[in-house]
N, C-alpha and C positions, 0 to 999 in steps of 0.2 A: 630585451626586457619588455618592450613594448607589445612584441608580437606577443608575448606571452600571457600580457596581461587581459591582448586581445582575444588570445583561446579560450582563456577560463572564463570571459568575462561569456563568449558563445559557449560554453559547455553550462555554465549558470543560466541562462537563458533555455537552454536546450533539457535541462532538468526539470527548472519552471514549469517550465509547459507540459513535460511527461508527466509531471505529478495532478498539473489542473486536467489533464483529457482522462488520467482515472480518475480522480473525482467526480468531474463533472458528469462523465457517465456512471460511476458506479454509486454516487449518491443520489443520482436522477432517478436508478431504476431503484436505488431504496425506496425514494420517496414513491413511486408507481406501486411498491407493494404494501406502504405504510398509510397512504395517506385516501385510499380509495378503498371504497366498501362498493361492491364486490371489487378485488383487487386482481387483475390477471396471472397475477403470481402464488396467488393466496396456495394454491394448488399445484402450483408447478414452482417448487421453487429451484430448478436447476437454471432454469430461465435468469434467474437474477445471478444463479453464482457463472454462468457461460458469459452472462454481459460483463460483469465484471473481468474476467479473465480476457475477454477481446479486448477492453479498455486497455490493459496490460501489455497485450501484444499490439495495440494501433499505437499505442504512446513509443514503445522501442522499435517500431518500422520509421516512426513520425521521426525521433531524436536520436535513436542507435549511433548513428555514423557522426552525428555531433561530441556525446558527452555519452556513450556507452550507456545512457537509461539504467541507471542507479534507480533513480525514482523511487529509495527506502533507503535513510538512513542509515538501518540497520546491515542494508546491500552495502553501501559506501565502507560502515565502521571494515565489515568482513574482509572486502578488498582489500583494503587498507591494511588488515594485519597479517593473509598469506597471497594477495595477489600483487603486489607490489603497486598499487594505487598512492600516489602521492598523498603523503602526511596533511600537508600545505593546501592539498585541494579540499581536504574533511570538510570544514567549520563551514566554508563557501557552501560546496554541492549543500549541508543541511538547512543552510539558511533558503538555498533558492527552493530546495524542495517544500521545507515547512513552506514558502512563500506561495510554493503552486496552488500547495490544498489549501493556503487562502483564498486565492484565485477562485480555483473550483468551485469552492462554497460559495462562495457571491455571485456565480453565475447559475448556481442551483437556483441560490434563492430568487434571483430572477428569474428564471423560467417557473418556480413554484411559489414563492410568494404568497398568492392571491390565495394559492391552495393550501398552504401551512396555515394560514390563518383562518379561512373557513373550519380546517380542522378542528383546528385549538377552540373555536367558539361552540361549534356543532357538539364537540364533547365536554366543555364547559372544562378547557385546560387552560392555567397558566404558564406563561414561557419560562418564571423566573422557579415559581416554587414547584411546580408540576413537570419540566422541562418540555413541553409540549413539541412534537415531532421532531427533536434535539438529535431523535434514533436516525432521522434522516443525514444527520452532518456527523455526529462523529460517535460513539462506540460506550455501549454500557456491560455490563455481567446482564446475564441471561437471566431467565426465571433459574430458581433455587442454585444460582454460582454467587459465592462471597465475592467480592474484590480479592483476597489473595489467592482463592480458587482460580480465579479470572487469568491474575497474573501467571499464577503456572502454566495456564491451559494457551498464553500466550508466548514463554519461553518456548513450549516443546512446538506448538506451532509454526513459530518462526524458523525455530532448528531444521523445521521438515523443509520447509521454503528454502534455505538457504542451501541444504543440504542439495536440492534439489537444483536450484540455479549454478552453484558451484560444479556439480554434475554434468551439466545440461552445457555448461560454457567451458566447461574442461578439455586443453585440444590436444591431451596423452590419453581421454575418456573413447575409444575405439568404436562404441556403442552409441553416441552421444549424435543429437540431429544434426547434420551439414548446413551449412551455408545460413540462409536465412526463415528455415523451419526451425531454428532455435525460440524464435521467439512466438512463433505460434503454441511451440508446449510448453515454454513457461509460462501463456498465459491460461492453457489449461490444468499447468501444476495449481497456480492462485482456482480456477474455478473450484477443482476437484476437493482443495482444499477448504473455500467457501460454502460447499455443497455437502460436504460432512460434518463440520463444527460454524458454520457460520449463526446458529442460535446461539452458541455459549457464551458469546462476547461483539458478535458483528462482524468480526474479522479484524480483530487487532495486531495485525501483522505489518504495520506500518506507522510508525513513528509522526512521519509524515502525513499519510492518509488521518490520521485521529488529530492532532496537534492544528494543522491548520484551518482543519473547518472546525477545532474548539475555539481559538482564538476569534476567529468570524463571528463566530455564535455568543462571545460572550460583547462585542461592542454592537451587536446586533439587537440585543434586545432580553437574549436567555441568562446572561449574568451568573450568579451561582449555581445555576444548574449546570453552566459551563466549566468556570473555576469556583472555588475547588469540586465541584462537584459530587452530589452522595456518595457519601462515606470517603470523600477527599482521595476519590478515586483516579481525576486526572494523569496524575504521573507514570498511573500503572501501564497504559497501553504505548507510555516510550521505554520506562526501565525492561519493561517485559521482552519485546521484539530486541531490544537493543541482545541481551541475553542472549537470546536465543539465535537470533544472527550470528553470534559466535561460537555457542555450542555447534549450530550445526556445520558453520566452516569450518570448525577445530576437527568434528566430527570424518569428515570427508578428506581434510591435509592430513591427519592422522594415521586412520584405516583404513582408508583407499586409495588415496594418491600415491603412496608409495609401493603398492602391488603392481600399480598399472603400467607399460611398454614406458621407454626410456626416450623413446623419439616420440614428438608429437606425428598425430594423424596428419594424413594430407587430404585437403579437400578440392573440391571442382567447382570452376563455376562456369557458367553460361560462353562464358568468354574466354575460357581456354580452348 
């Protein structure tokens, strides 16, 4: 019992911190394209959806062999209902991840601080009524997307991610990257992903990634711009990914897992 309480209490631990190293970088390079006039990204923006994606793959080289780098909710719910991911371990892995992109956010704001607030004044924005650089921490609808526009474009989103990880870590998948190039193309799945719809909502595909630098953000000083947020938008960017995480596992245990070879693949490593 003990040993056990020990694993999880390292696999929460190892969550934690996958969740804060993408934040921290992938809210860092928001704020570098948000918050500077001329912005190096202004014009390149595969630049911010690549950084994000390395964030992705340095968090599951960083925690992989800990706690298998969940590092989305919505990845945990999935496991959980076709990969036989303990029930027991849910509620834990969400709390530690929401906890990371706590983390995250506070160490955004430390390194940008000085520079969120120059903004806000420079452009005569308030944190509470205006959300002033809020776009830096956590996730709004685009120009001309409703909220529940938003939330679809987040369902089908996440379906594609999930689809894609499920994919990508499938070991009957024949096609699928060996050994430890797994996690370099899922974090190009998350770029490619960012780099096509990442205006329509920021990339709400993470429960985690929006949720805990919303919480930051609202004892921080942005308040209702945080909770609930215009048009009481908050919840959208966890019910949404949540969804969609399991269309697109449902989508993959459904219509392709059962096509594919009866044995799993064998793979090689360095050391055989």
């Amino acid at each position: 019992m003990e040993k056990t309480g020990k694993a999880l209490l390292g696999e929460m631990i190892a969550e934690c911190l996958a969740v804060m190293i993408i934040v921290t970088i992938g809210d860092s390079v928001a704020a570098m394209f948000s918050l500077y006039d001329p912005s190096p990204y202004k014009q390149a923006y595969w630049g911010v959806a690549i950084t994000w994606g390395l964030a992705v793959t340095l968090a599951i080289y960083v925690t992989g062999s800990v706690s298998g780098t969940h590092a989305n909710p919505a990845v945990t719910l999935a496991l959980a209902c076709y990969r036989g991911f303990s029930w027991k371990k849910v509620v834990p892995y969400w709390v530690a991840q929401i906890g990371g992109g706590f983390l995250g956010a506070s160490l955004v704001y430390a390194l940008y601080g000085s520079v969120i607030q120059h903004y806000a004044l420079a452009n005569h924005l308030d944190w509470v009524n205006d959300g002033a650089a809020s776009g830096v921490f956590f996730t709004h609808p685009g120009d001309f997307v409703t909220p529940l526009h938003a939330m679809m474009n987040e369902v089908i989103l996440t379906a594609i991610l999930v689809l894609g990880i499920f994919a990508i870590t499938c070991e009957y998948n024949t096609v699928a990257p060996q050994a430890n190039s797994g996690a370099l193309i899922i974090g190009l799945l998350v770029a490619i992903l960012g780099a096509s719809s990442g205006f329509l909502e920021g990339w709400a595909l993470n429960p985690a990634r929006d949720l805990g630098p919303r919480i930051f953000c609202f004892v921080a000083g942005w308040g209702r711009a945080a909770f609930p947020s215009p048009g009481n938008y908050w919840w959208m960017p966890i019910a949404g990914p949540m969804v969609g995480g399991l269309v697109g596992a449902t989508l993959y245990q459904t219509l392709l897992r059962p096509f594919m070879p009866a044995r799993a693949r064998v793979t090689t490593t360095a050391a055989d």
